[in-house]
C-alpha positions in Angstrom: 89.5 54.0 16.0 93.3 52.5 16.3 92.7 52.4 20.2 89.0 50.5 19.5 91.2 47.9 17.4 93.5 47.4 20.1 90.5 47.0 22.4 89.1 43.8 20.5 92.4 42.7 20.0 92.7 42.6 23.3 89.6 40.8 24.1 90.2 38.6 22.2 93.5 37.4 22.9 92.4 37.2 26.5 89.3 35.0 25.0 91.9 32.7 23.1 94.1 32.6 26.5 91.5 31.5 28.9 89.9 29.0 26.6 93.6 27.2 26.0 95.0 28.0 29.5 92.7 28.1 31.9 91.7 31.4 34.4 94.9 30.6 36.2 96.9 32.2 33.5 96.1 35.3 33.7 97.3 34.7 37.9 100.3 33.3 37.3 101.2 36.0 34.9 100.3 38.4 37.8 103.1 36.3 39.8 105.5 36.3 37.8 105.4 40.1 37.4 104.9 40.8 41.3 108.3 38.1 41.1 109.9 40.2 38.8 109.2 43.5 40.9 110.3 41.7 44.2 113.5 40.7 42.5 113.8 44.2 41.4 113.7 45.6 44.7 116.4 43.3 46.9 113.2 41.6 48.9 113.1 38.2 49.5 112.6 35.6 46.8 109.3 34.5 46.7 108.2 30.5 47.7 107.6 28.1 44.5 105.0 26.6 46.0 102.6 29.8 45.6 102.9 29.7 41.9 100.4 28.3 40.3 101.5 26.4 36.9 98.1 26.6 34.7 95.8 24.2 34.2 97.1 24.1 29.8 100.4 23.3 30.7 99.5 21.0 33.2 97.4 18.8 30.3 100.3 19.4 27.8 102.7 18.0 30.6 100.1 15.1 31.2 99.7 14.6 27.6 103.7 14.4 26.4 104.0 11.5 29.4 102.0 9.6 27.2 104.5 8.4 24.4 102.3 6.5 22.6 100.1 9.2 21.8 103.1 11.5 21.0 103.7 9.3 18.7 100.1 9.7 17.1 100.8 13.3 16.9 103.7 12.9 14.7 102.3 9.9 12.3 99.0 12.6 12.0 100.8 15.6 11.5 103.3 13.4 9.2 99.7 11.8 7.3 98.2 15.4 7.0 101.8 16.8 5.2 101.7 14.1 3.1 98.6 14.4 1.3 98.2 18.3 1.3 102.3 19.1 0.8 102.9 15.7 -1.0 101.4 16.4 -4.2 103.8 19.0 -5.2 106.9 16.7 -5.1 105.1 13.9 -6.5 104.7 12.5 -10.1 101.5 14.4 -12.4 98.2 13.3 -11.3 94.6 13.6 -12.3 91.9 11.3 -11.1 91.0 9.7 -14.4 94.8 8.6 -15.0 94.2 5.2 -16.8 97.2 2.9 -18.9 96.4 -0.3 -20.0 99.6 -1.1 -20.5 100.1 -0.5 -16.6 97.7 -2.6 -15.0 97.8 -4.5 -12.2 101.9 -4.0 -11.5 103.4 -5.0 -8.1 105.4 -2.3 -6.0 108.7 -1.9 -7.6 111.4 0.3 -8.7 113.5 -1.3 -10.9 112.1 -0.5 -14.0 115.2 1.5 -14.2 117.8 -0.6 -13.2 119.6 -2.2 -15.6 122.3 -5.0 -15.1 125.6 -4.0 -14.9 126.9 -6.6 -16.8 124.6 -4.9 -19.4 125.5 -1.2 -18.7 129.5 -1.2 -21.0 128.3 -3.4 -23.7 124.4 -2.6 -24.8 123.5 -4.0 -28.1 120.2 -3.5 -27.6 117.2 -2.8 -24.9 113.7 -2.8 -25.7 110.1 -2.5 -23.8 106.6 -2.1 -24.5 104.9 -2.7 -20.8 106.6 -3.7 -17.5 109.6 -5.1 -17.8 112.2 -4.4 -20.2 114.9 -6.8 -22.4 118.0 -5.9 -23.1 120.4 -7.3 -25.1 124.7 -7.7 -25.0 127.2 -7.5 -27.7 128.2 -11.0 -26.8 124.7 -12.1 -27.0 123.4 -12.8 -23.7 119.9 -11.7 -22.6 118.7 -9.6 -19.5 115.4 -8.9 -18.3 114.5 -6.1 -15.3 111.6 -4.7 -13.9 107.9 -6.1 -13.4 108.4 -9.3 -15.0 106.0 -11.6 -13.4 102.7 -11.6 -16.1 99.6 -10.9 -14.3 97.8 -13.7 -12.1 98.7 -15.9 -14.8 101.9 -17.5 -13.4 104.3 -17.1 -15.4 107.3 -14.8 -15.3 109.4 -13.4 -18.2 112.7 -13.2 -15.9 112.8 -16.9 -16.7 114.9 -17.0 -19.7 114.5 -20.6 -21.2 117.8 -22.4 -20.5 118.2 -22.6 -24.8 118.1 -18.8 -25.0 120.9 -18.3 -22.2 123.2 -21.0 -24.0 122.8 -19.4 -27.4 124.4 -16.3 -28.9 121.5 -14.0 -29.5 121.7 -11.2 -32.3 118.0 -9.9 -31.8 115.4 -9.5 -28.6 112.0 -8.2 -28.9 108.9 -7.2 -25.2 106.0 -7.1 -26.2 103.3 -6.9 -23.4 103.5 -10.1 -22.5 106.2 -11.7 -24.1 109.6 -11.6 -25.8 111.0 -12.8 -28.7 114.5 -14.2 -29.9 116.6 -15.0 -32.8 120.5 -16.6 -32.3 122.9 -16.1 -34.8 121.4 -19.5 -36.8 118.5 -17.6 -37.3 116.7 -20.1 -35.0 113.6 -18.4 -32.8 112.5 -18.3 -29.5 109.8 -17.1 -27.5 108.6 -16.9 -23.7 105.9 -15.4 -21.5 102.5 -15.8 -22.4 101.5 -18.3 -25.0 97.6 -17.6 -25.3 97.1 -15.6 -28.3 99.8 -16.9 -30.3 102.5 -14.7 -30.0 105.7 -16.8 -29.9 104.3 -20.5 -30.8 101.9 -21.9 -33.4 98.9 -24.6 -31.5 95.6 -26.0 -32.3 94.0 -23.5 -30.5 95.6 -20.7 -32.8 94.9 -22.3 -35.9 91.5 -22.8 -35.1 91.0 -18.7 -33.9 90.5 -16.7 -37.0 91.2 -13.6 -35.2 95.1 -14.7 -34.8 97.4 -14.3 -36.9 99.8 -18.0 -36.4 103.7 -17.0 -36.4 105.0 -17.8 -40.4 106.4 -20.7 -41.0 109.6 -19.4 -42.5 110.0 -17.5 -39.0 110.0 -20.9 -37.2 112.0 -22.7 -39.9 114.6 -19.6 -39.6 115.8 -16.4 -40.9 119.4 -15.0 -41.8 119.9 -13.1 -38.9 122.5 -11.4 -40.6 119.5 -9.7 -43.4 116.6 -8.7 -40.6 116.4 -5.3 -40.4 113.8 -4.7 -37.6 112.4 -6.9 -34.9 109.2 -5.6 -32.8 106.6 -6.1 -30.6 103.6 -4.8 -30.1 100.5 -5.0 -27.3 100.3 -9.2 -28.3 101.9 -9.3 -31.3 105.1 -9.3 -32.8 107.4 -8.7 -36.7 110.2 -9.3 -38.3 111.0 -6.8 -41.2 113.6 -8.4 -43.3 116.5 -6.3 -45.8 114.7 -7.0 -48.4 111.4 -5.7 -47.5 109.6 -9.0 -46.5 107.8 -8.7 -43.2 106.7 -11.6 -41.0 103.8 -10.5 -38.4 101.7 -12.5 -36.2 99.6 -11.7 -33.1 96.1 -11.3 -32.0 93.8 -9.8 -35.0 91.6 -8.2 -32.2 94.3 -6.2 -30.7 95.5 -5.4 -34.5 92.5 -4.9 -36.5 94.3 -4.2 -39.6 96.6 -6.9 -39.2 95.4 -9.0 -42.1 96.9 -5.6 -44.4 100.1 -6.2 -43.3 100.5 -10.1 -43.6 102.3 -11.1 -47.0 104.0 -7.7 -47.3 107.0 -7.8 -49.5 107.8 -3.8 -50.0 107.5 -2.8 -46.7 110.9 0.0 -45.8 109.7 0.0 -42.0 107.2 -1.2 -39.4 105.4 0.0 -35.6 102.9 -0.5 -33.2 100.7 2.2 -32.3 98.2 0.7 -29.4 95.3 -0.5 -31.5 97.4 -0.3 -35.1 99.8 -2.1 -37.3 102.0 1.1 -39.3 104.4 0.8 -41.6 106.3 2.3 -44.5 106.5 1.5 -48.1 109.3 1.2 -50.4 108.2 4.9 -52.1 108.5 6.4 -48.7 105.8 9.2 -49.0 103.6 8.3 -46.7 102.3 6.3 -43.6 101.2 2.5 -44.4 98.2 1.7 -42.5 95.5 -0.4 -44.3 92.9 1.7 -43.1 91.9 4.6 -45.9 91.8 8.2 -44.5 93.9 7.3 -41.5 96.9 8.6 -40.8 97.5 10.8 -43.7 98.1 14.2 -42.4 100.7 15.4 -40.7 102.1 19.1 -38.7 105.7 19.9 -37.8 104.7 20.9 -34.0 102.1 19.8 -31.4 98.9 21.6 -32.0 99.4 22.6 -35.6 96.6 21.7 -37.7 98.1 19.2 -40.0 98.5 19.3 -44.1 98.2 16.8 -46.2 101.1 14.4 -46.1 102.3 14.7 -49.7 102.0 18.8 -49.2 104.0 18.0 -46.0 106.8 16.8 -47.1 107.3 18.4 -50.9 109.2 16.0 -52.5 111.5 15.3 -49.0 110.8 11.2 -47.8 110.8 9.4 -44.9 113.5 7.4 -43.7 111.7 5.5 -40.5 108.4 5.9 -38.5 107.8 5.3 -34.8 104.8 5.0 -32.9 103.2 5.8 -29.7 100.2 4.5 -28.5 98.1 7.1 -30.8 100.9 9.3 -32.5 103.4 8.5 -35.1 106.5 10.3 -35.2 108.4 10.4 -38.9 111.9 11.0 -39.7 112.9 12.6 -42.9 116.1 12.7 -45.2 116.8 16.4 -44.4 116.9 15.7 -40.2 113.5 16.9 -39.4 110.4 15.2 -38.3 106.7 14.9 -39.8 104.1 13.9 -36.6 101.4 12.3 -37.2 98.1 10.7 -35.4 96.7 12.4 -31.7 99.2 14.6 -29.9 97.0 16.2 -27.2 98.0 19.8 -26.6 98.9 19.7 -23.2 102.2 17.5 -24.3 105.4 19.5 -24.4 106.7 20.4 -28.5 109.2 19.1 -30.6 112.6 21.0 -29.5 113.9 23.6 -31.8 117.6 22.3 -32.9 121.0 24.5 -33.5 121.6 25.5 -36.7 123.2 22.4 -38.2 122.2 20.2 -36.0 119.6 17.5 -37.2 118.1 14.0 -35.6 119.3 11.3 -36.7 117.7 8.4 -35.2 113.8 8.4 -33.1 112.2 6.0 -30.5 108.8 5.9 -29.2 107.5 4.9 -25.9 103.7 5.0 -25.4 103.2 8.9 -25.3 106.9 10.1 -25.8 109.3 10.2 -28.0 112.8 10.2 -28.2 115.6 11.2 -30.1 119.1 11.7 -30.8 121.2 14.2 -33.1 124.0 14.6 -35.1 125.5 16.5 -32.5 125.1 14.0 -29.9 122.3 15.7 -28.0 119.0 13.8 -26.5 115.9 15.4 -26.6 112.3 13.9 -25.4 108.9 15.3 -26.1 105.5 14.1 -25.8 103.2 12.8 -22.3 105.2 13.8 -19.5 103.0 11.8 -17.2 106.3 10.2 -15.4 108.6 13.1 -16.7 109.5 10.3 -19.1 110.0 13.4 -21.7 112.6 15.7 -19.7 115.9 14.2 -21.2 118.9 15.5 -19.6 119.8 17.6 -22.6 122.2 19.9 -21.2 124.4 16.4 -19.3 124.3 13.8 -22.6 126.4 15.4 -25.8 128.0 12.2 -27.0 124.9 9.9 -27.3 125.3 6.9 -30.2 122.1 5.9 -30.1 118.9 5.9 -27.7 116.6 3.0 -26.6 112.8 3.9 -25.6 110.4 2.1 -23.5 106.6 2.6 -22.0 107.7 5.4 -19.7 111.7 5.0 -19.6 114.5 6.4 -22.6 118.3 5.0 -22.5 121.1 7.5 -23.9 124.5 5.0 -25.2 127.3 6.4 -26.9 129.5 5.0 -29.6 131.4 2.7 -27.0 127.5 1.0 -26.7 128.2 2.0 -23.1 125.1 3.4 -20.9 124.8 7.5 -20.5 121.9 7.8 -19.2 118.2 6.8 -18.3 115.2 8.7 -17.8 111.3 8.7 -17.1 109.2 6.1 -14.7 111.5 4.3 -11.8 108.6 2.0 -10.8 105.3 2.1 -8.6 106.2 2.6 -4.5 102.7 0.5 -3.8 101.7 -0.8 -7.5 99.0 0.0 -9.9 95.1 -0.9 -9.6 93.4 -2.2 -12.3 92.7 1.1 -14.5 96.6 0.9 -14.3 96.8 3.9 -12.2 99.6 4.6 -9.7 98.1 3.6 -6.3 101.0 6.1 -4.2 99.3 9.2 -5.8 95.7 7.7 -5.1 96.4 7.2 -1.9 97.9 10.7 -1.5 94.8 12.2 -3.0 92.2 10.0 -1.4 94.0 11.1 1.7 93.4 14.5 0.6 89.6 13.8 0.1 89.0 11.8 3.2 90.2 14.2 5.4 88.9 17.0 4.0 85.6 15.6 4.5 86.3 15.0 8.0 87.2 18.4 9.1 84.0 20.1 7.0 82.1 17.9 8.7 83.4 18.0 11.9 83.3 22.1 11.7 79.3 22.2 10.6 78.7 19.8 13.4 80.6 22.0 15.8 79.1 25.6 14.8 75.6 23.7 14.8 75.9 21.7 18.3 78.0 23.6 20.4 75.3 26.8 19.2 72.5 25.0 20.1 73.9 23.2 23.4 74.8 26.3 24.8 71.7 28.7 23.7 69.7 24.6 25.4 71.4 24.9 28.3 71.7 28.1 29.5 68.6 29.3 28.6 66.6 26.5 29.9 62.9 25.9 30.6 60.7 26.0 26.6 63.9 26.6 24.6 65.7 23.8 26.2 63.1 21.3 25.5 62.6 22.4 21.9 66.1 22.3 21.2 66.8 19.0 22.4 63.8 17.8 20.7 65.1 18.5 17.8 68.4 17.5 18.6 66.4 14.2 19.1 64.9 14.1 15.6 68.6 14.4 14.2 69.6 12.0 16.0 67.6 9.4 15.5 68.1 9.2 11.7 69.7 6.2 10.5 73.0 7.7 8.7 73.8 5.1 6.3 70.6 4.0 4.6 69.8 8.1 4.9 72.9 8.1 2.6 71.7 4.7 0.4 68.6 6.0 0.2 69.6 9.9 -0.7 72.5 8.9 -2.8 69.9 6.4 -5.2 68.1 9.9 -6.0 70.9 11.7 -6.6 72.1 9.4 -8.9 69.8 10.7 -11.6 70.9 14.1 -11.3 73.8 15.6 -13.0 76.4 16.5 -10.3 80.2 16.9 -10.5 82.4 15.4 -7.9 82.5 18.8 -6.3 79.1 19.0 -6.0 78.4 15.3 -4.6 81.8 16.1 -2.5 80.1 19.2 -0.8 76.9 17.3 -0.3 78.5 14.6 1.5 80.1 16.8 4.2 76.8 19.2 4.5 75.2 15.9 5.6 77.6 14.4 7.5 77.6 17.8 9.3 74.0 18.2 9.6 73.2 14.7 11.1 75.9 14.6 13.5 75.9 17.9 15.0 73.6 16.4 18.2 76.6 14.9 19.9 78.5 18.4 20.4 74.7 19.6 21.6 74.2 17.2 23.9 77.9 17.2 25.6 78.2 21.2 25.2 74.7 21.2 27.2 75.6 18.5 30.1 78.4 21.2 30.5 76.9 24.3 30.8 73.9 23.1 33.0 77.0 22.5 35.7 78.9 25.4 34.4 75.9 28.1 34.5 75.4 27.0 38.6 79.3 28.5 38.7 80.2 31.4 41.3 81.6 33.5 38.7 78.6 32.7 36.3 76.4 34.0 39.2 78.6 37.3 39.8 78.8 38.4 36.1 74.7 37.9 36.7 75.1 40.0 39.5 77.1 42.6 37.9 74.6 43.5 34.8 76.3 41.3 32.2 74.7 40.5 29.4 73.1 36.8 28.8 75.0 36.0 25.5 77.9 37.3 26.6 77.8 35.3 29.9 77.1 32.3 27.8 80.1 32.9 24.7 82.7 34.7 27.0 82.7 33.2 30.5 81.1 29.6 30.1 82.1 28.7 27.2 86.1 29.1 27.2 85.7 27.1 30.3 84.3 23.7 28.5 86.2 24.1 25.5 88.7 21.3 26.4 85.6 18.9 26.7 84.1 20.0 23.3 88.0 20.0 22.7 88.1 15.9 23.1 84.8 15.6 20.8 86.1 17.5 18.2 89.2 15.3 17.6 87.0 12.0 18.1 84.3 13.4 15.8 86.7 14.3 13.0 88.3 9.8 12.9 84.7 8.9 12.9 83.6 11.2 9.7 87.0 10.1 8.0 85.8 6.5 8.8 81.6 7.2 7.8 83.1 8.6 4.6 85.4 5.5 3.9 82.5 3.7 4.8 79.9 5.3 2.3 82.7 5.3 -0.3 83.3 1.8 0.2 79.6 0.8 -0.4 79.5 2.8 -3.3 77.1 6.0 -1.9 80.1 8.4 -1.6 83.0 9.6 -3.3 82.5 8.1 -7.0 85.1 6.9 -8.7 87.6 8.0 -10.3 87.9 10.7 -7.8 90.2 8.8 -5.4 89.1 8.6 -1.8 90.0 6.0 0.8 86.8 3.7 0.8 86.3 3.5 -2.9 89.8 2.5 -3.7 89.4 -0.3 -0.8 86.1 -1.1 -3.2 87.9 -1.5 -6.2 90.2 -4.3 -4.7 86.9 -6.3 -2.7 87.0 -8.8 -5.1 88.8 -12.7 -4.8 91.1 -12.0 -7.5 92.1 -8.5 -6.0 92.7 -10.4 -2.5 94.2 -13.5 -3.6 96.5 -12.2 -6.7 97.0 -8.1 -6.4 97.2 -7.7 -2.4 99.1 -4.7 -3.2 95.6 -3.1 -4.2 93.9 -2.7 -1.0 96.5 -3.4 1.8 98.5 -0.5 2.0 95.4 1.8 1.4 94.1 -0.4 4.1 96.9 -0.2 6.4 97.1 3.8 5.9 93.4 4.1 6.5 93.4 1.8 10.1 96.9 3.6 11.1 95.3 6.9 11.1 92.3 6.3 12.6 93.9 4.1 15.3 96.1 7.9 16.1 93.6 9.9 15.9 91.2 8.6 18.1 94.2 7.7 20.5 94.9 11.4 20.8 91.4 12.0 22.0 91.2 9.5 24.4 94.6 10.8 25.5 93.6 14.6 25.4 90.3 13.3 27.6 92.3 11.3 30.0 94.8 14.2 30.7 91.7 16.8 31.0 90.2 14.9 34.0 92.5 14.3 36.7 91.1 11.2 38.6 91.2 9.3 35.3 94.7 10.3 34.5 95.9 9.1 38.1 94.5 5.8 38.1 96.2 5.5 35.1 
């Protein structure tokens, strides 16, 4: 049995040799030993010019002349590490990733970087989308990040020149704005204007679903008796000592903004993502407006929740924070009440040291963070951007923390920066479900070439079966064959796809299942090209002297036609294979593009490229479609120069008139 083993082994790593290096291999292997011997026994050393180099190293030698194509090699090979190795070091990704708070962003990664003027005297920093505000002890203003508001023109970095020549006590980001108030109590606002979030027009008073900013907010406040200033998605409050609050904004984003307005006993106030909360004077539960909302709440993610007043048993709450869907409550003894949607995939509240309790808590959109007696940071919540790994073990003398979207700031007592966590910015932008284009493309890449090679492998088992059974066996079974072949050939692929993909659409498949379909017929119509060349080769190939002496010598059909002839055309099916892979990648693109492939949000390259084919896309957010674009083109362009390389090198005449 162990010597039957060897046997095939054998076979078939003389198969594997003669199909990738030619019959002269096995010769010049024969020479070198005979060399050896010769060597061995004090004769003569034999002439260079009888060995024979093979015919693989030969193309290999041809093919490395060529740098350009080298070059291909390496950007493919780079591509095809990318999108199957790239994922692992990459940010968290599923296809359905949306953020509304994320759309449309430019490539950047500054969300991070705050001024160093800023860094040694931080008063405050806050953020609620993009870009990010922060504020000095001295009372100057800084903006970072994305900071240029959609197509609309206008760009927050812009600090009106009466903001920069006042002393500022307190800054507020909302979406698409920030807010101001010097130390007159006189306010400001920039960004966008439209629903009313910094400045009072006829087209606000004449909207019933805005709020107008109060009148005593425009006339001034004592800066010296606000207690909280905030923003929200488009709009924006001012919680005074005294429990006033002034809040204004855009009713449709806030349904349950009109609860809120004329509020006189209110301790504490947030933004969740489509709510106004807040906390009374009595402190024993979550001020929403809305009855049955928001009055539950669980110690740890997953928990089931009690009733609020059985929660807390007699403790209260001393501040609420919000996500985009959670609330996150501090209590007098150190601890913390959650409340709203925590989805259970989000990492728990930490477990503190005995003694140690939090003593202040920021929220981002689906983190939060926190600080403790102690002076330990701790984050928990979405960890979409790692946004809620805080360096706990590296911060122990944190004052205070700052939260944004996706980012948390650490600053000690000295108001001077410890450190900053979470998202750095987008390496090619966001599209317009706010998703980060760099891991679509990644995964598209993934999906596109996947298809490729599935389809490329059906149509080779299929074609190169059916062209060498055609043209070996000739006469009634070549003529059937290639019949057939014909039938396959002639079927239009794309409005075959249109017209199948219309049907389908009715039925209930996953993206799996429409993924496989895809490649089956991909594979299935465009295995008659390997038939057809596999078949011109053989009809020369099976007229060979060595075909005709394996006849001679009793050797079996099939194994004449899989074992002689057909390791002897490989480098022509060879050539086909790498062409016929860049033309699936670009049929698939191509069906994905039109909208009969890969649906989103599975990513894939042609239906992220249809996402951007509009004029605002081209004109506004280039960023959506030219580096997917660019990718796409670049890897084509090297793949199909590899096979017209690999088919120059093969055929001799055509590589020396080159």
């Amino acid at each position: 049995m162990k010597e039957n083993r060897e046997n095939i082994f054998q076979k078939l790593g003389r198969w594997v040799t003669r199909m990738f290096m030619g019959p002269a291999y096995e010769d010049r292997m024969y020479r070198k030993s005979k060399k050896a011997e010769e060597k061995k026994d004090g004769e003569n050393k034999p002439d260079d010019s009888e060995l024979i180099v093979s015919p693989g190293r030969q193309v290999l030698q041809r093919f490395f002349e060529r740098k350009f194509a080298v070059i291909s090699v390496g950007v493919v090979l780079i591509m095809f590490c990318v999108v199957f190795i790239g994922p692992l070091f990459m940010p968290k990704y599923y296809d359905a990733y949306t953020e509304t708070t994320q759309k449309d962003l430019p490539p950047t990664m500054s969300f991070m970087k705050v001024p160093k003027e800023l860094q040694n005297d931080i008063k405050m920093i806050d953020n609620y989308g993009s870009f990010t505000v922060g504020l000095s002890n001295s009372g100057k203003v800084y903006v970072w990040g994305i900071t240029r508001i959609g197509a609309t023109g206008l760009d927050v970095k812009h600090i009106p020149e009466e903001v920069q020549n006042a002393k500022i006590e307190w800054v507020s980001a909302g979406i698409d704005h920030i807010i101001a108030i010097d130390e007159n109590g006189k306010f400001y606002g920039w960004g966008s204007n439209q629903f009313g979030q910094y400045a009072v027009t006829e087209k606000v008073l004449s909207n019933p679903n805005l709020a107008p900013v109060p009148e005593e907010v425009l006339d001034g406040v004592d800066p010296d008796q606000i207690q909280k200033v905030t923003s929200g998605y488009q709009a924006s409050a001012i919680l005074m000592q005294d429990g006033t609050l002034y809040i204004w904004g855009n009713k449709q984003a806030y349904s349950n903004i009109d609860s809120f307005i004329g509020k006189t006993n209110m301790e504490d106030v947030d933004f969740t993502l489509n709510y106004v909360v807040g906390l009374t004077k009595d402190r024993n539960s979550v001020f929403c407006g809305v009855r049955g909302l928001y009055n539950t709440a669980r110690a740890a993610i997953g928990d089931k929740g009690t009733k609020m007043t059985e929660f807390l048993n007699g403790r209260k709450i001393e501040s609420v924070t919000a996500t985009t869907k959670s609330i996150c409550c501090l209590l007098d003894d150190g601890s913390v009440a959650l409340v709203g949607d925590f989805p259970t995939d989000t990492t728990q509240v930490p477990t503190l040291a005995e003694g140690e309790y939090y003593t202040e808590i920021q929220g981002g959109a689906y983190h939060f963070t926190a600080c403790t007696n102690l002076g330990h940071v701790y984050s928990w919540g979405g960890d979409h951007f790692y946004q809620a790994e805080a360096p706990t073990g590296k911060i122990t003398n944190a004052a205070k923390v700052y939260t944004g979207s996706f980012q948390s700031y650490a600053v000690d007592e000295n108001d001077q920066l410890l450190g900053k966590w979470g998202l750095k910015g987008y390496l090619f932008g966001t599209d317009d479900a706010g998703a980060d284009i760099a891991s679509r493309v990644v995964a598209g890449g993934r999906v596109t070439m996947t298809v490729g090679a599935i389809a490329v492998i059906i149509e080779i088992l299929i074609g190169v079966t059916i062209g060498l059974i055609s043209g070996y066996a000739g006469g009634w079974v070549d003529i059937l064959l290639m019949r057939i072949a014909e039938v396959f050939y002639s079927i239009p692929l794309y409005p075959f796809m249109l017209i199948l993909s219309s049907l389908l659409a009715q039925a209930s498949l996953t993206q799996n299942q429409r993924l496989l379909m895809i490649m089956v017929i991909l594979g299935v119509l465009g295995w008659p090209g390997f038939a057809y060349i596999t078949r011109a080769q053989i009809l020369v190939a099976r007229e060979s002297e060595y075909v005709t002496a394996a006849q001679a010598m009793g050797v079996k059909e099939g194994r004449i036609a899989f074992k002689h002839i057909l390791p002897n055309i490989i480098s022509v099916i060879l050539v086909n294979i790498v062409l016929s892979f860049a033309a699936s990648m670009q049929t698939e693109t191509s069906l994905s593009f039109l909208g009969f492939g890969v649906m989103y949000p599975q990513p894939s390259w042609g239906n992220m490229l249809t996402r951007a084919s509009n004029a605002t896309a081209a004109i506004n957010f280039w960023w959506q479609w030219l580096f997917t674009s660019i990718i796409l083109v670049f890897t084509a362009v090297c793949i199909n120069t590899i096979g017209d390389t690999i088919r120059d090198v093969m055929d001799p005449k055509s590589s020396n008139d080159k």
